[in-house]
N, C-alpha and C positions, 0 to 999 in steps of 0.2 A: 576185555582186551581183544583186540584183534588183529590176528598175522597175518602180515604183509607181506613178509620174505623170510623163507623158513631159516630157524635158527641154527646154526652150527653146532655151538656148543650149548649145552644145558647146565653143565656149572662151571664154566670157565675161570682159568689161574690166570691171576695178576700177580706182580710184584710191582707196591708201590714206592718206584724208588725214590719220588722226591723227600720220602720220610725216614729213608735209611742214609742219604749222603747228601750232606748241604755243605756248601763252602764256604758257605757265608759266616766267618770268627764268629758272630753274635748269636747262631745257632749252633753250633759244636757242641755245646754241653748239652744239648737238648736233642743232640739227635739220636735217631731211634737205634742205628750200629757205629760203634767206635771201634772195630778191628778191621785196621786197612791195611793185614797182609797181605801180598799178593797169592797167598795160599789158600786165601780162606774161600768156599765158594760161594757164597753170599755176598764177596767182595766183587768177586769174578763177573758176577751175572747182573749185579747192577754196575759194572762197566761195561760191560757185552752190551746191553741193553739202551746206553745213551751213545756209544759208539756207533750204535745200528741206527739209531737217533740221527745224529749229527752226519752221518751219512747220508742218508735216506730223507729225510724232510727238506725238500728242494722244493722249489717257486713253482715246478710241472707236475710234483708230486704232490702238493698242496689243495692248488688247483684241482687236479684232478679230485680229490677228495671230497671237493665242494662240490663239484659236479657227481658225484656218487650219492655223498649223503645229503645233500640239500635241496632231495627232491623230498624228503621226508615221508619216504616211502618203505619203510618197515615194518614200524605197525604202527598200532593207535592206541591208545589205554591213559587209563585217569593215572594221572600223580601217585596217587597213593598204591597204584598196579604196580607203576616203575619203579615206587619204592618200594614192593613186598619181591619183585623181580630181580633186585640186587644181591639181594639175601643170599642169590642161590650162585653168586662173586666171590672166589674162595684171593682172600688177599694173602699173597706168600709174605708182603714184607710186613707182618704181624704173627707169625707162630703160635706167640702164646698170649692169643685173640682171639678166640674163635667165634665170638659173641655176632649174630646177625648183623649184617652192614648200617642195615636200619637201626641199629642203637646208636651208630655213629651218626646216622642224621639225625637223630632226636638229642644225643647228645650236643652235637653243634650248635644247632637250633637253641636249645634250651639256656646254653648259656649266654646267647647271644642277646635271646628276651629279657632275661635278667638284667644286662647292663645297659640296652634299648630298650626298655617297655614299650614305649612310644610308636616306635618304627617297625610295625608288625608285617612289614614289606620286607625287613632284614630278617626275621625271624625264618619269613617261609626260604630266601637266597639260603639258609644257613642249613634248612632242609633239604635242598634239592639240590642243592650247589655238587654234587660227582651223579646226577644221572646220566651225563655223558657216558658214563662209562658203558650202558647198555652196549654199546660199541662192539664189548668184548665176547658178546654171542655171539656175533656174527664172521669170528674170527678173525679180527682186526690184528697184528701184531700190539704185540707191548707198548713198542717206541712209539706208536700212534695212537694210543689211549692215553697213558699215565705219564708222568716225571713233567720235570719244570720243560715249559714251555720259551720259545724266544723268536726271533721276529725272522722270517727268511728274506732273501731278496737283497743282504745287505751283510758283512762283516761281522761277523760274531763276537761279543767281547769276553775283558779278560774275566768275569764274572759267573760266564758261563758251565756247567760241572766240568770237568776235565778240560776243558780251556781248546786251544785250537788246534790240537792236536788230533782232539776226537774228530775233525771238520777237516781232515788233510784229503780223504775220499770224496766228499761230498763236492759235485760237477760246477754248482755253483760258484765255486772258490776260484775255479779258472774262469768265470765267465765277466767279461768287466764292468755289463752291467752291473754285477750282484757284488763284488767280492774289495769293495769301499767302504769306508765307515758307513755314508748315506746310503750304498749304492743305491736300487731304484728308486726311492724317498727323498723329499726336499728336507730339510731343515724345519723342526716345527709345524711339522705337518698334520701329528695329532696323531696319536694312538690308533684314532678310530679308522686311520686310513694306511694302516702297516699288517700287510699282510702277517699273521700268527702263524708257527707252528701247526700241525692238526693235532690234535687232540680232545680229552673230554671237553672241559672248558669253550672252546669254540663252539663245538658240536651242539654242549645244551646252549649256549648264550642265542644262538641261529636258530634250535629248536624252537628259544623260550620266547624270542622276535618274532616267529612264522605265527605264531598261537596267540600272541596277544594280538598280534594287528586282525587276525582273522576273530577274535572272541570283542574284541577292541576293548582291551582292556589296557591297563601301561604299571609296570613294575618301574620304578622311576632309578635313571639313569646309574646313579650309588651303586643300586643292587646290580643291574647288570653290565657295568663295569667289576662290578665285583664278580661275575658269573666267569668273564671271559679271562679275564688279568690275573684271577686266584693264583694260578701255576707260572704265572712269570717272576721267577726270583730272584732273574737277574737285575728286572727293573723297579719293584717294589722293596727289594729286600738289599739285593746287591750295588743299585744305584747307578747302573749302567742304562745306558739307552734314553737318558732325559735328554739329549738333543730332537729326541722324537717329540717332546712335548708342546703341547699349546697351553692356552689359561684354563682350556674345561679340563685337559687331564689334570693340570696341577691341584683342579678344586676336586675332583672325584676318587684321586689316588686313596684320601683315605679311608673311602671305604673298602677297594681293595685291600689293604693293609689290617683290618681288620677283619675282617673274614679269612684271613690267610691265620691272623692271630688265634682264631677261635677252629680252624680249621686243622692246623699242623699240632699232633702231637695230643689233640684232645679226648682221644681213644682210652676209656678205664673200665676198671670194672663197673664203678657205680653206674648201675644202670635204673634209667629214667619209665616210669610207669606208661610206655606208650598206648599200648589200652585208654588210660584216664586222659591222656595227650591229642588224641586223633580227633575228638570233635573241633578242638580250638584249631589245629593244622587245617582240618578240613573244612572250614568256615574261612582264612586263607586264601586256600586254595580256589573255593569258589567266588572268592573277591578279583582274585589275580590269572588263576588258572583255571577256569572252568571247563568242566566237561571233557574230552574225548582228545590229548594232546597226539599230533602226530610225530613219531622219532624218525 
């Protein structure tokens, strides 16, 4: 491993809140907190936290982000570094989890082979799919790490956590390019060309692009439309934002949907022999990822 820009924090707190409040009816039974007093403070702080969201994630604020982190100049380390380096990601919205992060990607991963044997390209998206998060040494706030993701530049819909009330601050709202259904988007204009939210998801999908074209390798489209769209709930889950769509998003969506399936919620105790697990990830890796990724 080698550092590029010294890190802030050494075990930095998350709360991951797209796993504690979904809005979506057909996740309710599944989600991971069901007391939505406004007393509680678990409740508190994952409103606080998408409120600073919905604020704060604006078209200049985005930008700028891009231009911070996709010089990918932080550090450099194998796969397997950024995944022993998670470890050290204390997730608040899990309490009684305390289990390395890395069992959660072998966990993903594992069930994912299971029902793909075949598509051993899914298997390693299913491991590596929250490296973005490295983010969070570097002292990123919450709101630009974790929770569901959604499109800036444009009207937020009714789908989104706390609806458009949390978006009554945020500058875009009054700008007229931004604050239309399309605003600066045509109709159909495809996924790939709607600016995101920042978050993990973006960060590794840009990461996982910089590295293949330099290794010239290709993790084929599926997987990293699934890398980037994982955390967008409103469009995969919620159903919101298909005027965005062209014919490749309607054929790729589901592999997002599936990785979001194996993704959300898949955290237990049984935990998977990663020891006897790392040579087959690591043979993967050197198909797809090889050698020295830069974050």
């Amino acid at each position: 491993m080698r550092i590029l820009a010294d890190m802030v924090h050494t075990t930095p707190h998350i709360l991951d809140v797209s796993e504690i409040v979904r809005p979506e009816q057909k996740l309710k039974e599944r989600e991971a907190f069901r007391d939505y007093s406004e007393k509680n403070p678990l409740q508190q702080r994952v409103k606080k936290t998408y409120y600073e969201m919905h604020t704060n994630q604006t078209v200049d604020f985005v930008k700028s982000q891009h231009e911070k982190w996709l010089k990918f100049d932080h550090v450099e380390c194998t796969i397997m570094e950024a995944l022993d380096k998670l470890n050290s990601l204390v997730d608040e919205s899990d309490p009684d989890f305390d289990l390395p992060n890395i069992v959660h990607a072998f966990q993903t991963a594992e069930r994912i082979r299971a029902d793909y044997p075949e598509d051993d390209w899914f298997h390693l998206v299913g491991l590596i799919h929250d490296l973005g998060k490295i983010m969070a040494f570097y002292s990123m706030p919450q709101w630009a790490v974790v929770g569901d993701t959604f499109p800036v530049g444009c009207l937020p819909q009714a789908s989104v956590v706390y609806g458009m009330d949390s978006f009554k601050d945020n500058k875009d709202m009054q700008d007229s390019r931004y604050n239309t259904q399309l605003g600066m988007y045509e109709k159909n204009c495809g996924m790939k060309n709607v600016i995101m939210s920042w978050g993990h998801d973006e960060y590794l999908y840009q990461v996982i692009k910089n590295h293949c074209e330099k290794a010239g390798t290709q993790i084929p489209e599926g997987g990293m439309y699934a890398i980037r769209f994982h955390s967008f709930f409103p469009w995969h889950t919620g159903g919101d934002y298909n005027y965005f769509m062209n014919d490749e998003d309607t054929d790729l969506m589901k592999w997002v949907m599936r990785l979001s399936q194996y993704d959300l919620y898949t955290k237990s105790t049984n935990i998977p022999d990663i020891e006897a697990l790392k040579p087959y990830y690591q043979s993967l890796i050197d198909k797809y990822l090889p050698g020295n990724v830069a974050f």
